[in-house]
Backbone as ProteinMPNN parsed JSONL, in Angstrom:
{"seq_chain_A": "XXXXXXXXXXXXXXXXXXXXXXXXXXXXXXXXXXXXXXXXXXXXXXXXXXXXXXXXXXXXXXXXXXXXXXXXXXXXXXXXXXXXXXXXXXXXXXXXXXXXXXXXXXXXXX", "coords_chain_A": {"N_chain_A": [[119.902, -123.864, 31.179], [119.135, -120.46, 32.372], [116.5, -119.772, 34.674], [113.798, -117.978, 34.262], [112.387, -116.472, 36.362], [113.817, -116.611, 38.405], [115.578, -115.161, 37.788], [117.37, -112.279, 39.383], [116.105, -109.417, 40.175], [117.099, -106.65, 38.582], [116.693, -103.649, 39.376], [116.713, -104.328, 42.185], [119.541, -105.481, 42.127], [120.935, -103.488, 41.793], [120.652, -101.255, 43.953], [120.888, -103.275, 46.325], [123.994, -103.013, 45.659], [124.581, -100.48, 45.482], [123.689, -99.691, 48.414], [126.202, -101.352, 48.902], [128.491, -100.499, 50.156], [129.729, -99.113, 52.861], [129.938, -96.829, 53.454], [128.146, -95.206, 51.877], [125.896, -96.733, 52.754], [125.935, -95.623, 55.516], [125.368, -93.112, 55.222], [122.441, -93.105, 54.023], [121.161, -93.8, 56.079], [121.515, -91.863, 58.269], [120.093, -89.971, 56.689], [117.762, -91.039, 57.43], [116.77, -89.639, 59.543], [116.445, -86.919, 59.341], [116.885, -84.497, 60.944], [117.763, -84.968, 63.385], [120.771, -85.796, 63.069], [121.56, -83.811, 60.987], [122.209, -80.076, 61.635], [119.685, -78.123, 62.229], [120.018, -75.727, 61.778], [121.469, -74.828, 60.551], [120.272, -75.485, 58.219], [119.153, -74.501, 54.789], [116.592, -74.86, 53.528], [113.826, -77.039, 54.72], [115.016, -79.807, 56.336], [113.544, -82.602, 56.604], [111.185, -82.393, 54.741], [112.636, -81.244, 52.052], [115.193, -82.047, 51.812], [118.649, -82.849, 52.71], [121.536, -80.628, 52.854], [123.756, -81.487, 50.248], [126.641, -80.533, 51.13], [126.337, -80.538, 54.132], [126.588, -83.017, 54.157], [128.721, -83.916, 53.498], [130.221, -82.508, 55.4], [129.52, -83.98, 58.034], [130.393, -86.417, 57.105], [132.484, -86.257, 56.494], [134.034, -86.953, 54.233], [135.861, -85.73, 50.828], [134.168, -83.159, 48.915], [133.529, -83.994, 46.051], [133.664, -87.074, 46.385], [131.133, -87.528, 48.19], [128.761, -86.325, 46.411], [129.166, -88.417, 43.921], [128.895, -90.602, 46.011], [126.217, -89.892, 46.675], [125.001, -89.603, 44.202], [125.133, -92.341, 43.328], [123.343, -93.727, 45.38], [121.423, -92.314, 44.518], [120.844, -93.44, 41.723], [120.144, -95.797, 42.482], [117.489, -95.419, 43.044], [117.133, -95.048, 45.886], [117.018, -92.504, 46.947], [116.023, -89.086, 46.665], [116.777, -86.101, 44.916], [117.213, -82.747, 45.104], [116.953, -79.066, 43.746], [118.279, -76.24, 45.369], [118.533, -73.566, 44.683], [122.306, -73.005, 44.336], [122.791, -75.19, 45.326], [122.428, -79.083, 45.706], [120.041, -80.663, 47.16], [119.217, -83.768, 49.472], [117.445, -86.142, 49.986], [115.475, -88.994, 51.653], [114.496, -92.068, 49.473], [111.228, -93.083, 50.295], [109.534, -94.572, 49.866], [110.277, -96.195, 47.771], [112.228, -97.547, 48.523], [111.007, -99.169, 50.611], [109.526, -100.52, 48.564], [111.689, -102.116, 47.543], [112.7, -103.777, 49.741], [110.375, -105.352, 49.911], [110.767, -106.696, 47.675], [112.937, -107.888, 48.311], [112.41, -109.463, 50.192], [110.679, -111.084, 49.074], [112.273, -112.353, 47.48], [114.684, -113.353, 48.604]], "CA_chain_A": [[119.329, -122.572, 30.841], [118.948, -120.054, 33.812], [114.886, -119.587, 34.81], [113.633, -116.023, 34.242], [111.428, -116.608, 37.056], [114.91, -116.945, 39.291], [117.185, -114.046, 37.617], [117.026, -111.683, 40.209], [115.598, -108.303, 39.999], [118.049, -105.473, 38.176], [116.793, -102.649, 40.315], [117.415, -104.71, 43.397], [120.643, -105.271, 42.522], [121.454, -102.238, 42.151], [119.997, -100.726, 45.141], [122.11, -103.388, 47.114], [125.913, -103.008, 44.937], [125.039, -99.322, 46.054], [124.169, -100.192, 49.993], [127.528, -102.706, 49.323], [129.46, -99.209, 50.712], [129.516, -98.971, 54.104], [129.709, -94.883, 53.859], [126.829, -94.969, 51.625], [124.933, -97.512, 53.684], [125.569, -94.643, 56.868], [124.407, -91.293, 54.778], [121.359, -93.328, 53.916], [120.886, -94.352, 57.611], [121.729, -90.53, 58.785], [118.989, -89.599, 56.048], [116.373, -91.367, 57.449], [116.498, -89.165, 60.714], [117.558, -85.866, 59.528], [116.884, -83.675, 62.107], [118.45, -85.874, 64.375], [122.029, -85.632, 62.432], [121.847, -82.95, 60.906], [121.97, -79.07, 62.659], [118.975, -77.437, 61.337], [119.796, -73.949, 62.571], [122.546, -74.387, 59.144], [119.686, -75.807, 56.689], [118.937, -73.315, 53.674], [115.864, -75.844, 53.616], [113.716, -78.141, 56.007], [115.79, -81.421, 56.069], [112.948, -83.506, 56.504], [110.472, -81.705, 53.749], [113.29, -80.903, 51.003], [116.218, -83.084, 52.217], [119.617, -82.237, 53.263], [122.598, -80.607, 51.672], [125.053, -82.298, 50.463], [127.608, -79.578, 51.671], [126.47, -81.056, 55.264], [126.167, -84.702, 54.223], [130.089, -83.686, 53.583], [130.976, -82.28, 56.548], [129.516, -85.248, 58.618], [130.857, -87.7, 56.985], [134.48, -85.828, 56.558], [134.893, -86.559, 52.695], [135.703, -84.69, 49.71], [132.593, -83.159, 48.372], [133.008, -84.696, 45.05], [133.471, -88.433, 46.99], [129.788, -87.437, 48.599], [128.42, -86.193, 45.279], [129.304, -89.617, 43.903], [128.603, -91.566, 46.612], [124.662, -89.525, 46.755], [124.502, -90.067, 42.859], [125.218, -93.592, 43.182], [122.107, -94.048, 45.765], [119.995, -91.642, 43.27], [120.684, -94.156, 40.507], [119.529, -96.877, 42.835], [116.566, -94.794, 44.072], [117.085, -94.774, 47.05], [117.371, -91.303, 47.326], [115.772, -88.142, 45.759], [117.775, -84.825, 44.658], [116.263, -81.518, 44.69], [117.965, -78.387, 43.871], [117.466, -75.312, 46.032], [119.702, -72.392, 44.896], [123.338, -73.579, 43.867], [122.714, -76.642, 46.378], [121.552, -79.986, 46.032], [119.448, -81.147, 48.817], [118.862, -85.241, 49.308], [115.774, -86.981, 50.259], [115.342, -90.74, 51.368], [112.83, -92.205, 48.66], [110.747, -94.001, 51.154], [108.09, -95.553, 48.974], [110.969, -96.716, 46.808], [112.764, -98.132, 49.547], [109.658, -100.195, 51.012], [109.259, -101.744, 47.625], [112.722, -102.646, 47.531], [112.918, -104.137, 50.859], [109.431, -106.064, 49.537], [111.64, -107.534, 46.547], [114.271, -108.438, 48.426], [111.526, -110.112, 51.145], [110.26, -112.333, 47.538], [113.276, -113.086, 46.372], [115.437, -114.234, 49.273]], "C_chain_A": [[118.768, -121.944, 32.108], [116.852, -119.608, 33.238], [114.537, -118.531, 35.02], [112.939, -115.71, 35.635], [112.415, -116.228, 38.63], [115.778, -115.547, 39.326], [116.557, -113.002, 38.74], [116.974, -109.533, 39.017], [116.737, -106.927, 40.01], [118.13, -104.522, 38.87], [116.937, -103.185, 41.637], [118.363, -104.793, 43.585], [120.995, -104.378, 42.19], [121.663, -101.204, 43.288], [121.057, -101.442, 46.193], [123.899, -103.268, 46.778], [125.652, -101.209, 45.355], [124.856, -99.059, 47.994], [125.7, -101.271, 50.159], [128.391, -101.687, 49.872], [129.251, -98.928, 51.881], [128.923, -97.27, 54.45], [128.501, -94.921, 52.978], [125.657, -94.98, 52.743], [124.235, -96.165, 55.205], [124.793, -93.353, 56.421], [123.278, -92.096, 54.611], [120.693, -93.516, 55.154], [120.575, -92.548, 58.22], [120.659, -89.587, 58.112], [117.526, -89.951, 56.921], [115.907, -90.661, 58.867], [117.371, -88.197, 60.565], [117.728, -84.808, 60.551], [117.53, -83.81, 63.478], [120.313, -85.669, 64.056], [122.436, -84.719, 61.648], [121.808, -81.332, 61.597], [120.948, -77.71, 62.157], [119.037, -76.029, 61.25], [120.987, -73.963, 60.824], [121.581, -74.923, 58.048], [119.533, -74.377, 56.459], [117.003, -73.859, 53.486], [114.894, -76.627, 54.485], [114.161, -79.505, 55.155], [114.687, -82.703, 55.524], [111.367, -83.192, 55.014], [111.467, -81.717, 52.038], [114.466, -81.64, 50.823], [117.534, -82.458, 53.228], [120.861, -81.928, 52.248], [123.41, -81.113, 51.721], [126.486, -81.635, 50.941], [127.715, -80.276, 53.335], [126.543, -82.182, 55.367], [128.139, -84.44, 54.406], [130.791, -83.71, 54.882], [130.652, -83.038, 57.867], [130.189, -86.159, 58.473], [132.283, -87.312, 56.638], [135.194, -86.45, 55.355], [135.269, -85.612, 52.174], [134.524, -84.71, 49.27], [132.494, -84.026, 46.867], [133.222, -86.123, 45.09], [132.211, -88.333, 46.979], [129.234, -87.466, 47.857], [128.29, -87.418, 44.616], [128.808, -90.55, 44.269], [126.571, -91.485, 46.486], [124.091, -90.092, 45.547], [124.314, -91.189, 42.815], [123.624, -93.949, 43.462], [120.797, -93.246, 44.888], [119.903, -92.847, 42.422], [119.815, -95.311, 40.954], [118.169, -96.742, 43.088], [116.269, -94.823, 44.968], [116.554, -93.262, 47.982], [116.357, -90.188, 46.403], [116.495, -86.599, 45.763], [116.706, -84.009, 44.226], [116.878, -80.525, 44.626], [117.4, -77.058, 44.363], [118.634, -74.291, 45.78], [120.563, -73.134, 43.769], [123.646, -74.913, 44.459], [122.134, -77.755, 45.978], [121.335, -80.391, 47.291], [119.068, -83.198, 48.683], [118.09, -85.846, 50.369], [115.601, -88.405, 50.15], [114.125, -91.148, 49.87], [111.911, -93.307, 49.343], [109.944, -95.282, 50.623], [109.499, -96.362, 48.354], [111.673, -97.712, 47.467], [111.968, -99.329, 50.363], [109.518, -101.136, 49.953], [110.398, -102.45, 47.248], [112.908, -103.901, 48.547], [111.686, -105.457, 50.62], [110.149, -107.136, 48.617], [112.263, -108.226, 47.105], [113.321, -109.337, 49.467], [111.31, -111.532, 49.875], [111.336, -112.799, 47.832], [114.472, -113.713, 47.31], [114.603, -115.148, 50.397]], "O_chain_A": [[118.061, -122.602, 32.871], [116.263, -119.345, 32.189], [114.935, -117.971, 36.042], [112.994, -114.53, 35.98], [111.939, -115.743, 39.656], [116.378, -114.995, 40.248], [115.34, -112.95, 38.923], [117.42, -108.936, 38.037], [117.134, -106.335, 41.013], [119.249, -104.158, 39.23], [117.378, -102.333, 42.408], [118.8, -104.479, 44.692], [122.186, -104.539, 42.454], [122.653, -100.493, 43.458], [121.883, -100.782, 46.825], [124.803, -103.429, 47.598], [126.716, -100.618, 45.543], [125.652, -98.437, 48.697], [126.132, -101.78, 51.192], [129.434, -102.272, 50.161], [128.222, -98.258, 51.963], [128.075, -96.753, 55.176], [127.558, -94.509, 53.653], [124.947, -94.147, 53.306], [123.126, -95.89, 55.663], [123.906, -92.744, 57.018], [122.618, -91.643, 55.546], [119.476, -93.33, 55.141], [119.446, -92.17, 58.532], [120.288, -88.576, 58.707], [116.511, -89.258, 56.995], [114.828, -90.997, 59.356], [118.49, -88.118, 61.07], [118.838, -84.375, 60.863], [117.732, -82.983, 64.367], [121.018, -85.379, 65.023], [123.651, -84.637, 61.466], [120.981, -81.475, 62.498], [121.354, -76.601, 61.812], [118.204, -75.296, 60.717], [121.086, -72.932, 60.158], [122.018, -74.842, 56.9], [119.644, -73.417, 57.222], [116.22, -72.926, 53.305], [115.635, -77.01, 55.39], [113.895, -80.008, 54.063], [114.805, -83.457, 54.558], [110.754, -84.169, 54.584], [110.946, -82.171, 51.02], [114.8, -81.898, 49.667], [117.385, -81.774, 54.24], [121.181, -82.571, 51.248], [124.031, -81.396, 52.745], [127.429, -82.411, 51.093], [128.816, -80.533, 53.822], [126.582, -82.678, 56.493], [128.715, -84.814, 55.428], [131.6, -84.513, 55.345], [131.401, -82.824, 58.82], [130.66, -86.812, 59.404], [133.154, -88.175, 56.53], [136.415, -86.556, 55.245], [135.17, -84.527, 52.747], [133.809, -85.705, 49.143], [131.468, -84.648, 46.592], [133.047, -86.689, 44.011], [131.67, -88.859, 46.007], [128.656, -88.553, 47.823], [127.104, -87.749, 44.62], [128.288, -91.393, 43.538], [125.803, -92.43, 46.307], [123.095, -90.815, 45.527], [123.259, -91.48, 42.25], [122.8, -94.286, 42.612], [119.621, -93.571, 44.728], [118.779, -93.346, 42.381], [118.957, -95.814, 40.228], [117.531, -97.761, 43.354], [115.078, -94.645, 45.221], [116.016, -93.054, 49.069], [115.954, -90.652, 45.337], [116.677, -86.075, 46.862], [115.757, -84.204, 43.467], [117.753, -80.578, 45.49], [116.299, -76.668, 43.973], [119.572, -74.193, 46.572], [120.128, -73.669, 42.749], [124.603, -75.614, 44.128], [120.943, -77.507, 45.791], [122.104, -80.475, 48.249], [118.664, -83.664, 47.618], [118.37, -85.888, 51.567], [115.559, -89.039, 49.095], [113.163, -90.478, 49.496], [111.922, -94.434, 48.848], [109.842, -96.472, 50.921], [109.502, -97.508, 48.804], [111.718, -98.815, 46.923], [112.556, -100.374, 50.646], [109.401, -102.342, 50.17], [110.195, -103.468, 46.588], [113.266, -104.982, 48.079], [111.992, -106.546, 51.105], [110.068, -108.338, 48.867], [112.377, -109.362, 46.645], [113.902, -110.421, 49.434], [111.772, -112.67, 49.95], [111.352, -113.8, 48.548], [115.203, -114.554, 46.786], [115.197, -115.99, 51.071]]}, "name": "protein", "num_of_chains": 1, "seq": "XXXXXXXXXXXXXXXXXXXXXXXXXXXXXXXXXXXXXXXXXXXXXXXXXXXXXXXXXXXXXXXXXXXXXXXXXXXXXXXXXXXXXXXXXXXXXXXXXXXXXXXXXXXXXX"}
């Protein structure tokens, strides 16, 4: 009988089966220093206040927008991420706090 004490933590794995994507893994990376990767003179937004659009997360990373879309939703589900909508745009936002306590879990548990 497996030990409840052992099963690992649902929102952790989630969080990593959506870092298991390399292109995720990089928009989350490219998030955490937007001003840096993205060209703020084209936000609608401040990057680091509201997030970034996914129109530019696109044209960095040289998908189809509804790959990106996808790929962003994924890390929303994990919370990684936070979505805000400014206009007809979503904008995306590391979730830092969320991310720290993740990184805490995964500190426990491995």
């Amino acid at each position: 009988m497996a030990d409840d004490a052992l099963s690992p933590d649902p929102d952790l794995v989630r969080a990593l089966q959506a870092l298991s994507n390399p292109m995720r893994l990089q928009m989350l990376s490219w998030l955490r220093e937007p001003e840096r990767h993205f060209p703020p003179e084209e936000a609608i937004a401040d990057p680091v206040e509201v997030g970034v659009c996914v129109s530019h997360i696109q044209a960095k990373a040289g998908l189809a927008q509804s790959t990106v879309s996808a790929y962003m939703a994924e890390l929303q589900r994990a919370g990684l991420v936070r979505a805000t909508r400014v206009g007809k745009w979503t904008h995306y936002k590391r979730d830092e706090q969320r991310i720290a306590q993740l990184v805490a879990a995964l500190g426990r548990t491995l």
